[in-house]
C-alpha positions in Angstrom: 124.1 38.9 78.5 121.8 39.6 81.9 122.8 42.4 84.0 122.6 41.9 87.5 123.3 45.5 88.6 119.9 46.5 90.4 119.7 42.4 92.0 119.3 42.3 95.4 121.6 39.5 96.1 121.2 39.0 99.9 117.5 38.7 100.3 117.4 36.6 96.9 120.1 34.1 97.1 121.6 32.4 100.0 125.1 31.0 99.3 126.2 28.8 101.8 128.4 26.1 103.0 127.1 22.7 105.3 130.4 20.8 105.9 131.5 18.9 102.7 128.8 20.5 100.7 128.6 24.4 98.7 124.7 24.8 98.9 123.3 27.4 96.8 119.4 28.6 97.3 118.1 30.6 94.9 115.1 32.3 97.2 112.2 33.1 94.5 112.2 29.9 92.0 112.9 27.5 95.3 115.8 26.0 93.3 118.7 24.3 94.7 122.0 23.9 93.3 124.7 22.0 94.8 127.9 23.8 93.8 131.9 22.6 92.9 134.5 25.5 94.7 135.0 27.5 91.6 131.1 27.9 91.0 130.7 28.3 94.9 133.5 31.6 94.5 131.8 32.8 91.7 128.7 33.4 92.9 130.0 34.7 95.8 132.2 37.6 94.0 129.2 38.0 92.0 127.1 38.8 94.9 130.1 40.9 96.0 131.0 42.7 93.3 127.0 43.3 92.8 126.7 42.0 89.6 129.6 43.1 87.8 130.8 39.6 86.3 133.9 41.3 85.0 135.6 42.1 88.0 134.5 39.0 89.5 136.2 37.5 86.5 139.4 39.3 87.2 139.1 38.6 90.8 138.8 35.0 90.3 141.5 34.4 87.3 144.3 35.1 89.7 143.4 31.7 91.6 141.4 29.7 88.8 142.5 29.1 84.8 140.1 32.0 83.0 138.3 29.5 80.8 137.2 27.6 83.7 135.8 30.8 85.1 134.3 31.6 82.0 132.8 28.3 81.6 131.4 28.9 84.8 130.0 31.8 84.1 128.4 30.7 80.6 127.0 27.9 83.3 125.2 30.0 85.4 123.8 32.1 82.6 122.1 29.1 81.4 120.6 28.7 85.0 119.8 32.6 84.5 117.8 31.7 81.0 116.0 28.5 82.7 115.1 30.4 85.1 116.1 28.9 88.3 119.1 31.6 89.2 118.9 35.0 90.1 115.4 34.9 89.4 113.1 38.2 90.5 111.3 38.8 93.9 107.5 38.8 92.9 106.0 38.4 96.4 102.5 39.2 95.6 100.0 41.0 98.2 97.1 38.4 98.7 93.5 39.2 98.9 92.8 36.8 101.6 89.5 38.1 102.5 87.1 35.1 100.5 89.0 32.7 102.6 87.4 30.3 104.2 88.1 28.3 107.9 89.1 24.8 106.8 90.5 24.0 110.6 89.8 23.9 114.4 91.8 23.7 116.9 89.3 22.7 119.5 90.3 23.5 123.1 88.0 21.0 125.1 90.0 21.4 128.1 91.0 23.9 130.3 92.3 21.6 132.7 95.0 19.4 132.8 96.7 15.9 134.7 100.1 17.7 134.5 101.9 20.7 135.9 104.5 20.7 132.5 106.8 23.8 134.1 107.5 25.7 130.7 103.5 25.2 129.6 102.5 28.3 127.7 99.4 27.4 128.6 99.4 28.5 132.3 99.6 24.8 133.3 96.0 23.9 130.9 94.1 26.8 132.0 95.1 29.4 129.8 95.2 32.0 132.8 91.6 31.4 133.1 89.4 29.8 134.9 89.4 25.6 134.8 86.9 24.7 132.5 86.0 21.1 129.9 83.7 21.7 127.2 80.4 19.4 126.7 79.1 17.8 124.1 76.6 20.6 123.0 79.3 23.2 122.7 82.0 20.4 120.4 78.7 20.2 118.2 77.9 23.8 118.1 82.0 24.2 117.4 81.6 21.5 114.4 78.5 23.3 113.1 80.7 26.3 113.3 83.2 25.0 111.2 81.1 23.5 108.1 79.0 26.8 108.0 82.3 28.5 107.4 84.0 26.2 105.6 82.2 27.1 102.0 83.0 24.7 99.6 86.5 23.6 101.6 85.6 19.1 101.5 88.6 18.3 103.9 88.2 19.9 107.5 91.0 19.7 110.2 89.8 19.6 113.5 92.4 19.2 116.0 91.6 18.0 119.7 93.6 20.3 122.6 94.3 21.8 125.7 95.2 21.1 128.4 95.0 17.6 128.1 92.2 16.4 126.1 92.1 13.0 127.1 90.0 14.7 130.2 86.7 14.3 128.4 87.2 10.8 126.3 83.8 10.4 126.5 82.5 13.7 125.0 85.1 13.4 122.4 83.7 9.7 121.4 80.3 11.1 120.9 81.9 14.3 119.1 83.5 12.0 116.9 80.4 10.0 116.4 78.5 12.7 115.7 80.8 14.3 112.9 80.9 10.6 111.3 77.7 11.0 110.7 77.3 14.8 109.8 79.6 13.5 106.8 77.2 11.3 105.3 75.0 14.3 105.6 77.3 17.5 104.4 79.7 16.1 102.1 82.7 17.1 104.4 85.1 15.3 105.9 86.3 15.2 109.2 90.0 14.6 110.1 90.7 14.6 113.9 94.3 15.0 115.2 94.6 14.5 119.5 97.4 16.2 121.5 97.9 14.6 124.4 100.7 13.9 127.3 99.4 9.9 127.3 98.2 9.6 131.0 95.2 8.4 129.9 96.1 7.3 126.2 95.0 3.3 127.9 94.5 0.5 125.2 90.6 1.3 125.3 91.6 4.7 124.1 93.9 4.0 121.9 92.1 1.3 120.2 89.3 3.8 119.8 91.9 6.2 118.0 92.8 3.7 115.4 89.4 2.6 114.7 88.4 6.3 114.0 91.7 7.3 112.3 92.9 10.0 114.3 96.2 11.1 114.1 98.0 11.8 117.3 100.5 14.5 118.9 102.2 12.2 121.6 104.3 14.6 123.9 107.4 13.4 125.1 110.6 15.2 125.9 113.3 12.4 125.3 115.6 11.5 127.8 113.8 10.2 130.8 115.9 12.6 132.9 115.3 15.5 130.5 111.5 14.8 130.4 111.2 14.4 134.3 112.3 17.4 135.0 109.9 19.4 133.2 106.9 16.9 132.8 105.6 16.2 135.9 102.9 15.2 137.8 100.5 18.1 140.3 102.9 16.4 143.1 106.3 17.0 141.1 107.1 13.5 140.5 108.1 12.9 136.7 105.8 10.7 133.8 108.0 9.3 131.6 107.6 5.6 133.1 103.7 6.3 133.0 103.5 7.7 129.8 106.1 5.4 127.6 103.8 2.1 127.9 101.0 4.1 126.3 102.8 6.1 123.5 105.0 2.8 122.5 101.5 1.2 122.8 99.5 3.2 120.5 102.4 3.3 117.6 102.3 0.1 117.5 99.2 -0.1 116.7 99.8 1.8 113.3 97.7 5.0 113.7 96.7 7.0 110.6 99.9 9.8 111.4 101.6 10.4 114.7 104.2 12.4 116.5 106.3 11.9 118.8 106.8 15.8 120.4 109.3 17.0 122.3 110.3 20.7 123.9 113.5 21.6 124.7 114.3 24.5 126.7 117.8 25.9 127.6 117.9 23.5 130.5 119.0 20.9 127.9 120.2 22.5 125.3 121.7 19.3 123.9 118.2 18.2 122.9 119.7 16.1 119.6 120.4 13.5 122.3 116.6 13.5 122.6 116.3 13.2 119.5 118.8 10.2 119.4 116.7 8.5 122.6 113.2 8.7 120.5 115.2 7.3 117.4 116.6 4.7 119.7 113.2 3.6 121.2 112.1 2.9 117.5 109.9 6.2 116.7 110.2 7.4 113.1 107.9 10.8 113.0 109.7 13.3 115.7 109.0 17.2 116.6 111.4 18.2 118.5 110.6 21.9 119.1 112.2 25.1 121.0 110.4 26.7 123.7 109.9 30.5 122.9 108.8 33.5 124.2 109.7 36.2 126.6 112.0 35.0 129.5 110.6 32.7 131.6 113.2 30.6 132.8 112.6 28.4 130.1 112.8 30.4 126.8 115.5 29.8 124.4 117.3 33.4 124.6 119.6 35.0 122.2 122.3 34.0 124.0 122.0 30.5 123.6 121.9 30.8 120.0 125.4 29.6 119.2 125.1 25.8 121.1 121.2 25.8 119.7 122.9 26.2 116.1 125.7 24.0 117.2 123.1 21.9 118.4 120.8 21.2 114.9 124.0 20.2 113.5 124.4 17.5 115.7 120.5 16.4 115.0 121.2 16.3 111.2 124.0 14.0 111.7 121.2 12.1 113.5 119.1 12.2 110.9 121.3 11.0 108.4 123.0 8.6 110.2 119.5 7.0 110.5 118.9 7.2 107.0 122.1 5.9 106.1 121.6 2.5 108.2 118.2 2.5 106.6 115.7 4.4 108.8 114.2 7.5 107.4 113.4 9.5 110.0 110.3 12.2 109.3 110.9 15.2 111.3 108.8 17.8 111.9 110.4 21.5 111.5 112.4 19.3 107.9 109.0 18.7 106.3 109.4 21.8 103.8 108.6 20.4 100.7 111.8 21.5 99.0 110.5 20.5 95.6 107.0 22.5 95.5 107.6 24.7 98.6 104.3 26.4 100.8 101.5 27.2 99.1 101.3 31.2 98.1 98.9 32.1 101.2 101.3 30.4 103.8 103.8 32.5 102.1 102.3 35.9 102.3 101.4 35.4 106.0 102.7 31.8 107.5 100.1 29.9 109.2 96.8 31.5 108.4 95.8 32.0 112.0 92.7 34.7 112.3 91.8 33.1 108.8 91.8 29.8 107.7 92.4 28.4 111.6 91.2 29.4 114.9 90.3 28.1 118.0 87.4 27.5 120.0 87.3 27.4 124.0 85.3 25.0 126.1 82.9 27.6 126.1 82.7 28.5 123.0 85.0 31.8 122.6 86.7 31.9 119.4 90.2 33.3 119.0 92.9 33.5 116.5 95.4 30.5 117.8 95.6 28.5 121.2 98.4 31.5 122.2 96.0 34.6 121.5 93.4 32.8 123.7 92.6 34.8 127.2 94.1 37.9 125.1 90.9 40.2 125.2 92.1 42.4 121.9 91.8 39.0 120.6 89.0 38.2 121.4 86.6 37.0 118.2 83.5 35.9 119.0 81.6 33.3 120.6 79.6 30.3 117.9 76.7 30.9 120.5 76.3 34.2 119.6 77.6 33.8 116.1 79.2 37.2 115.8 82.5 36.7 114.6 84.7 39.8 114.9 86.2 40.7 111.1 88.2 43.5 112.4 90.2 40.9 113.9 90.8 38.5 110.9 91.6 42.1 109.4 94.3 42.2 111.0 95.8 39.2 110.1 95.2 39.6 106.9 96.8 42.6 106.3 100.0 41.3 108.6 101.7 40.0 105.2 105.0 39.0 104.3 105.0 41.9 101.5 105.0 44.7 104.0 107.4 42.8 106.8 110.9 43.5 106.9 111.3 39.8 106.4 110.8 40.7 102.7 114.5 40.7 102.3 115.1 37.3 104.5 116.4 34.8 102.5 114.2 32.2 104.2 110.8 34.4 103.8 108.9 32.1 101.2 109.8 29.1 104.2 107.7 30.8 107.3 105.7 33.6 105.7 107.1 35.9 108.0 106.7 33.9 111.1 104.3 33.1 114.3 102.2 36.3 114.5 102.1 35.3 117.9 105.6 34.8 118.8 106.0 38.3 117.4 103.3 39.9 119.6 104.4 38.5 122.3 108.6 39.6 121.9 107.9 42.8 120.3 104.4 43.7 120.6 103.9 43.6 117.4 102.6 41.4 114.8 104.6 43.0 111.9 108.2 42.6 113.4 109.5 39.0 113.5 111.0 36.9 116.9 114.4 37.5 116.1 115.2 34.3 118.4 112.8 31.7 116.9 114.1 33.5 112.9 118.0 32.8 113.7 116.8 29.0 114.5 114.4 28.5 111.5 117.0 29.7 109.1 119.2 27.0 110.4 116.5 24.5 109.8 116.3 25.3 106.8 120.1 25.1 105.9 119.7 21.5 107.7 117.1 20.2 105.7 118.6 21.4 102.2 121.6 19.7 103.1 119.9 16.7 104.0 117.8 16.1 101.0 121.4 16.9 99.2 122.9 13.8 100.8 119.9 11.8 100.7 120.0 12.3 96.8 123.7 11.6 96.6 123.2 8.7 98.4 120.5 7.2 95.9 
């Protein structure tokens, strides 16, 4: 038999319940197990009794016949010997310096056509001063990229600000001219555009689909919710101007799409906005908190409890959809229960400083769109080609092995989190957002439980 004495229970098993269901996660092989009550107990006065099966034996024979428990516990043996229960913790250290950038997020506006109120973004500016990058600087930004990119063949480059939409034209010749730098490199391009659709017109949009570029379409729901965050320089709200031209370009069948929404604590009931998108016939939603120091905005640890409350509500959603024979693909439920992240989006989350940075509209280069303006930040510039490796350094060193995350059940899901968001609450990289954690794990119980009943449900 296994002993279990030295197991760390908590940080390598979650045991939990989602209404009719006993989930049970186990943390390192990624496998699921949907539990009856009397394997649901066991586990649990397992954990409890930290390993010692024979007093959780003794617990449990005074409520269940003993050879049921035993049969249970011969049961979970086998899992043991397979492999897929209390399996070991071996989160590696990654050397992550041979990495190469494989995406862009290209900021070729510092400027926007909104005033969104909770806009981490200063309103498009970043804090700095208004600016919209030319054509030179997106092809000295593209040359960047495939100079750095080694032998990486798929490149993400991902159109942002501000609102992008603010230099169509440079971005039609930017596009053009990576078209054509295929053909030449061997690479290819694949464009994603964030946008608040002011200007998404059918022009634009058919130009999108004929160039197969997937689309961030930001929309807060409800028109009241929307409008009261999304507004125009004069205050008055966009979701009658915008709607046409997201419904518009959908249904024109682009290569991927999102529709985005934030929600705030000033409508903390946001799976009614996920219900309204649903209802207006979208089928690939975001709908994401806003974080961050207090701002007015910023979900706060007090709103935890309705937030929680909340997700439960917009997995009912979700499966109701399902269940009448709409699968819905949701954004922060995309975790790829079955294979789970690769190991470098595990050791450090979303390979910001590394893999991904971003690139100003005048060529600055930073770690991610929320470092930029952040002088310790501060990279480089692809004029001057002198990109700062002290910097990626430290992004490579912040890993999930040397976090306290290390005994979160939900660690091999995030990676340890948004370095950002963690700078930014704690001022540190190294010590997670408690706020945006306490939500993620909840995700995460959501979307088990809704692959669960999709699979019951055949």
């Amino acid at each position: 038999m296994f002993s279990l004495s030295a197991y760390d229970f908590a940080a390598n098993l979650h045991l939990y319940r989602w209404k009719d269901l006993n989930i049970l996660l186990d943390v390192n092989s990624g496998a699921i197990h949907l539990l009856d009550d009397l394997a649901y107990e066991t586990v649990e006065k397992i954990a409890y009794y930290q390993g010692d099966r024979s007093r959780a034996l003794e617990d449990l024979s005074s409520k269940y016949p003993e050879d049921e428990v035993q049969q249970v516990m011969t049961e979970l043996g086998a899992l043991y010997e397979q492999g897929g229960l209390f399996s070991a913790d071996e989160t590696p250290r990654v050397d992550l310096s041979s990495m190469h950038v494989k995406a862009i997020c290209l900021n070729v506006a510092h400027a926007c056509n909104m005033r969104c109120y909770y806009c981490f973004a200063s309103q498009g500016d970043f804090g700095m001063k208004p600016c919209l990058m030319d054509l030179e600087t997106g092809k000295k930004a593209m040359e960047f990229l495939i100079a750095n990119s080694g032998k990486i063949k798929n490149l993400e480059v991902d159109f942002f600000g501000g609102e992008p939409l603010l230099v169509a034209d440079m971005l039609k010749d930017l596009v053009s001219y990576c078209r054509q730098r295929e053909k030449e490199t061997g690479k290819r391009f694949n464009f994603t555009l964030t946008t608040n659709s002011l200007l998404l017109d059918d022009e634009i949009s058919d130009w999108v689909i004929k160039n197969d570029i997937s689309l961030i379409l930001s929309l807060d729901g409800r028109k009241e919710v929307n409008d009261q965050h999304r507004v125009l320089p004069n205050g008055q709200g966009t979701y009658d101007m915008i709607m046409p031209h997201i419904k518009g370009v959908v249904d024109k069948n682009p290569v991927s799409y999102y529709v985005r929404g934030t929600f705030t604590r000033k409508n903390l009931d946001f799976a009614s906005d996920l219900q309204h998108m649903i209802d207006l016939g979208f089928d690939c939603i975001s709908v994401e908190p806003a974080v961050g120091p207090d701002n007015g905005f910023s979900i706060m640890e007090e709103n935890l409890p309705q937030v929680l409350t909340e997700y439960e509500r917009l997995t009912d959603s979700l499966l109701d959809a399902y269940l009448a024979g709409k699968e819905i693909n949701f954004f922060h439920y995309n975790l790829n229960l079955q294979k789970g992240p690769c190991l470098a989006k595990r050791s450090t989350g979303c390979g910001a400083g590394i893999e991904y940075l971003v690139i100003t509209p005048e060529g600055d280069i930073y770690p991610c769109h929320q470092f930029v303006g952040e002088e310790e930040f501060y990279m480089g510039n692809i004029y001057a080609d002198n990109l700062n490796i002290e910097i990626r350094k430290k992004f490579e060193n912040n890993q999930l092995k040397d976090k306290e995350c290390i005994s979160c059940w939900a660690r091999n899901f995030c990676g340890g989190g948004c370095h950002a968001n963690s700078l930014h609450a704690n001022g540190d990289m190294s010590k997670p957002h408690k706020v945006s954690c306490v939500m993620h794990k909840k995700r995460v119980e959501g979307a088990i439980y809704l692959e669960l009943q999709k699979q019951l449900h055949g």
